[in-house]
N, C-alpha and C positions, 0 to 999 in steps of 0.2 A: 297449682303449677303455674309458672309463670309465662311470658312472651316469650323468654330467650331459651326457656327447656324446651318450650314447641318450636324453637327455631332450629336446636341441635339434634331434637327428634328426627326431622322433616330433611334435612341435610345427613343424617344417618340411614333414613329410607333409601335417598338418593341417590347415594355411594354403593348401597346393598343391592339395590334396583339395575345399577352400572352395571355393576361386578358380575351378577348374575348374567347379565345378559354378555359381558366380554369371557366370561367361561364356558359361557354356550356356545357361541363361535370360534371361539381353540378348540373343542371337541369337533368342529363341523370337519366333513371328508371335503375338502377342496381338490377333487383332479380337474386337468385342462381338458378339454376335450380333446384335442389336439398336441402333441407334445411339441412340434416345433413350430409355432401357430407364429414366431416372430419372422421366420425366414418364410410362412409362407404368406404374410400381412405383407411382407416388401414384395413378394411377385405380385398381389392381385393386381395392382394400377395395368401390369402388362395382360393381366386376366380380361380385366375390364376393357384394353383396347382391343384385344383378339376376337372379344363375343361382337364391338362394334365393326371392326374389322368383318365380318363374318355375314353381320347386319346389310353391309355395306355391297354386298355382292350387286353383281347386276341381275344373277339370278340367284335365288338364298338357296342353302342348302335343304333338301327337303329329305325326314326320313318318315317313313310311312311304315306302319303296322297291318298287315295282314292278317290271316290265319295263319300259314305256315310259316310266313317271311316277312324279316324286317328288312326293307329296301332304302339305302341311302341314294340320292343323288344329287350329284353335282355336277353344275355348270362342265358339259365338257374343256373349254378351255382353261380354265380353273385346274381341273380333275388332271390334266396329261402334262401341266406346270408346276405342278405343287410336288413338293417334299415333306418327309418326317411326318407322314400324314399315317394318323391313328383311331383308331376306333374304340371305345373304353365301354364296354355293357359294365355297367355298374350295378352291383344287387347290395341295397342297404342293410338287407338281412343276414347275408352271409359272405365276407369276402370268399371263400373258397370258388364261390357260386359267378364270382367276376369273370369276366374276358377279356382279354387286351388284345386285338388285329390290327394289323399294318393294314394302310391302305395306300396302296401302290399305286403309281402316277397311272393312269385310264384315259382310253381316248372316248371312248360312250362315259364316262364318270357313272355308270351304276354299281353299285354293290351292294348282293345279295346275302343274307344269313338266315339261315333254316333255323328255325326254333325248336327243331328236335333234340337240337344239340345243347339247349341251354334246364337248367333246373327250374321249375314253374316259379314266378313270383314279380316282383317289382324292379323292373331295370330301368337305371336311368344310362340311355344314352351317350355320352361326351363323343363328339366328333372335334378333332384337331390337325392341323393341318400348318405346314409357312410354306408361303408363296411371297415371291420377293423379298425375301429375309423378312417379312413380315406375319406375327401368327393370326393363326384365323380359330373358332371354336363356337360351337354350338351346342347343345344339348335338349334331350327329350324324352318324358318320362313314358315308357311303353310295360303292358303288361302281358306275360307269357303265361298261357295257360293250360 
């Protein structure tokens, strides 16, 4: 056998070696995690100034886990100035298991949530909030048991 038959061999491996592997990935399940992940790529930049906004306090918001209650607080002058202010208990496990609350302008800024009322598991926190037509956001992984 000569040089140029082990050359068209070795170039035939090559092509078969491709092929196989570009057929293996047309079978792959490609979903997004996310289905509208482009309109939500163009908000973070505004994600990202709200969590430094947030940073930025003079006194940062603090949410504390207890046994029964998880207690947010904020800065009263903050708290009795702010709008569109929200609470998000996120549970990764099961939307059903989520919570969405208002949090209404306060002159003490506390607010309390009994854990009675929530399904046992892993919640993540989101607090949001604009003050000065500017957003604010925090978040904080708590567990309920």
């Amino acid at each position: 056998m000569g040089w140029g038959t082990k050359v068209i061999i070795a170039y035939a491996a090559g092509v078969c070696f491709i092929l196989f592997f570009v057929i293996k990935s047309m079978m792959l399940n490609t979903e997004m995690a996310e289905e509208d992940y482009y309109s939500k790529e163009l908000a973070y930049n505004t994600h990202i100034q709200s969590v430094a906004n947030a940073k930025n306090l003079a006194q940062p918001i603090s949410i504390t886990d207890s046994e029964t209650q998880v207690a947010i607080s904020i800065d009263s002058a903050t708290a009795a100035a702010m709008h569109k202010g929200q609470v998000h208990f996120y549970n990764p496990a099961s939307e059903k298991a989520d919570k969405k609350l208002a949090l209404n302008p306060s002159a003490s800024g506390k607010y309390v949530f009994e854990k009675s009322s929530f399904v046992k598991g892993k919640y993540i926190v989101r607090v949001s909030f604009e003050l000065n037509n500017a957003p604010y956001y925090t978040e904080q992984v708590i567990f309920i048991q």
